[in-house]
N, C-alpha and C positions, 0 to 999 in steps of 0.2 A: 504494500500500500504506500502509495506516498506519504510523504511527511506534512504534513499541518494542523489547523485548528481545527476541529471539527466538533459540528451538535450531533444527538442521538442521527435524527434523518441523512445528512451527510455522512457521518459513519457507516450505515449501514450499506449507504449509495454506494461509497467506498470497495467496502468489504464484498460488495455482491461482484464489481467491477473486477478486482482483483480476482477473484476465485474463477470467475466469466475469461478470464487471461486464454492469452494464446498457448500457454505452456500449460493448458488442462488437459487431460486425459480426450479425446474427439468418442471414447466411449461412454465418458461418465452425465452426459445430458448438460442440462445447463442447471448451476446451481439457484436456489434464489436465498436471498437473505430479507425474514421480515421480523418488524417489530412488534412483540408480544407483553403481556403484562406479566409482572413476576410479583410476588409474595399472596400475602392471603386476600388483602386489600384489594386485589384485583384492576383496579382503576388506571393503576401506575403504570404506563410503556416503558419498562427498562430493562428490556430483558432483548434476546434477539435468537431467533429460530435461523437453522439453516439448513436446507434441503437440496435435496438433489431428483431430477426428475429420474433417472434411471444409475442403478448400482448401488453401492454402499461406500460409504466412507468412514474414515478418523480424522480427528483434530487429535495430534498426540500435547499432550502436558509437557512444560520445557523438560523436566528430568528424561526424557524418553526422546526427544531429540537431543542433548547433548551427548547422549549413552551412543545416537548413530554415526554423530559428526563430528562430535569431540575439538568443539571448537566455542568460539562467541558466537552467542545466537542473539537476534532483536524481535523479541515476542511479544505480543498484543496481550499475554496472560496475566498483566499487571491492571490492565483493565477490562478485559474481558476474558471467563472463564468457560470451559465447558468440561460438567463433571463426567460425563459419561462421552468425553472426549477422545478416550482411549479404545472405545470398541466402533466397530464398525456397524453402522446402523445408514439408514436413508437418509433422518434427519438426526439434527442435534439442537438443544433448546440450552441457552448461557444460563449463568446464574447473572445477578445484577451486574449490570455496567456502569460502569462509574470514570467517566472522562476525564478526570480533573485529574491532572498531573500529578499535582499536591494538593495533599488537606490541612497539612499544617506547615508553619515557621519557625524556625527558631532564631529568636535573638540571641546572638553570643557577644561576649566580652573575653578575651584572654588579658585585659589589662586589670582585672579584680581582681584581689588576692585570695579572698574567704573561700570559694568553689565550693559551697554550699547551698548546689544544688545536680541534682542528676539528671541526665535524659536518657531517649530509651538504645542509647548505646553505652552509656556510663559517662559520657563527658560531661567536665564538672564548669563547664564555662558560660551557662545554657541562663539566661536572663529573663525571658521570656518567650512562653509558647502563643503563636497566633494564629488563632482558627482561622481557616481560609475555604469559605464559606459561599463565595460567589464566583460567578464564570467567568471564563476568559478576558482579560480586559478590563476587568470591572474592579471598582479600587478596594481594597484591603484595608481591613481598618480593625482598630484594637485598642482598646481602655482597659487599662488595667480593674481589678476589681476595686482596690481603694480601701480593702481590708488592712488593718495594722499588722497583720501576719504574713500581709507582700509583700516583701520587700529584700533586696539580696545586701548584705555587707561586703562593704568596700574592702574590708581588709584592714592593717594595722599600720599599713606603709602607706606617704602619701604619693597622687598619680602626679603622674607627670604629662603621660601620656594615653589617652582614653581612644581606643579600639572597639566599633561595632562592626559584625559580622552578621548577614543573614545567609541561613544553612537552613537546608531540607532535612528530613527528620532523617536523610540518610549521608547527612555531614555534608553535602557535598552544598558549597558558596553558590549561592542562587546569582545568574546571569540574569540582569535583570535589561539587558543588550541596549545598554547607554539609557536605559532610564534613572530618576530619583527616587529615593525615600530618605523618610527623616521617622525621626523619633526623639520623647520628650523624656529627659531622665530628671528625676529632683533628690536632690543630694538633703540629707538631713544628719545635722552637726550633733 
């Protein structure tokens, strides 16, 4: 699939395209890919069916394609799943899909001293977490809660030098490709 932004409908436009490729099987018919509702609630399109008019297929799970190619792979299974993706059936129905790259932020500081606080790798640099809540494009925003129990210490030595970092909840420095952000710290003496 190419690379971009996409909503549930262009995803799926996407994904039907790609499978529809010229380096398909000329026996396995034409796939389709449609949008179906998933959980109990019923109401919700988030889900996504994919069939095939003649044959059988698999979507294998990343562990079952690196065991054949034994290399880097680039999988869609971070945002879209299919549990019974490993047997060969007509159709295959996803679990939820969920677009969003990221759900959450972290603010980091290495220039604190105290490191009293943990994220969910163990790093002790982490300032704050910020939900990230809305789509593509759309501005991120975060207030703290304003409990006296929020609050991170400085440490014992004084800065000199104040270091913010935003990282993905899997460390890696968010490219935020020449754009700004700001953020408001209040130091209490």
């Amino acid at each position: 699939m190419p690379l971009g932004v996409y909503d549930l409908e262009s995803f799926r436009a996407a994904l039907q395209t790609a499978l529809n490729s010229s380096s398909k099987s000329a026996s396995m018919g034409t796939y389709s890919v449609n949008l179906v509702a998933a959980g109990s609630g019923g109401g919700t399109v988030r889900a996504l069916r994919v069939s095939c008019s003649s044959g059988t297929f698999a979507i294998p799970d990343d562990a079952r394609i690196l065991t054949q190619i034994q290399g880097p792979i680039y999988s869609m299974n971070s945002i879209v799943s299919f549990p019974s993706g490993n047997l060969q059936l007509s159709m295959h129905t996803s679990g939820f899909v969920d677009l969003r790259r990221v759900h959450s932020l972290h603010v980091h500081s290495p220039s604190f001293g105290a490191y009293n606080s943990v994220g969910p790798r163990g790093e002790r640099t982490i300032m704050a977490k910020v939900p990230c809540d809305v789509g593509f494009g759309q501005l991120v925003s975060y207030q703290s809660s304003a409990s006296p129990h929020d609050f991170i210490e400085a440490g014992v030595s004084g800065l000199t030098t104040l270091r913010l970092e935003l990282r993905d909840p899997g460390g890696r420095l968010l490219d935020l490709q020449g754009t700004h952000w700001s953020a408001t710290l209040l130091f209490e003496l």
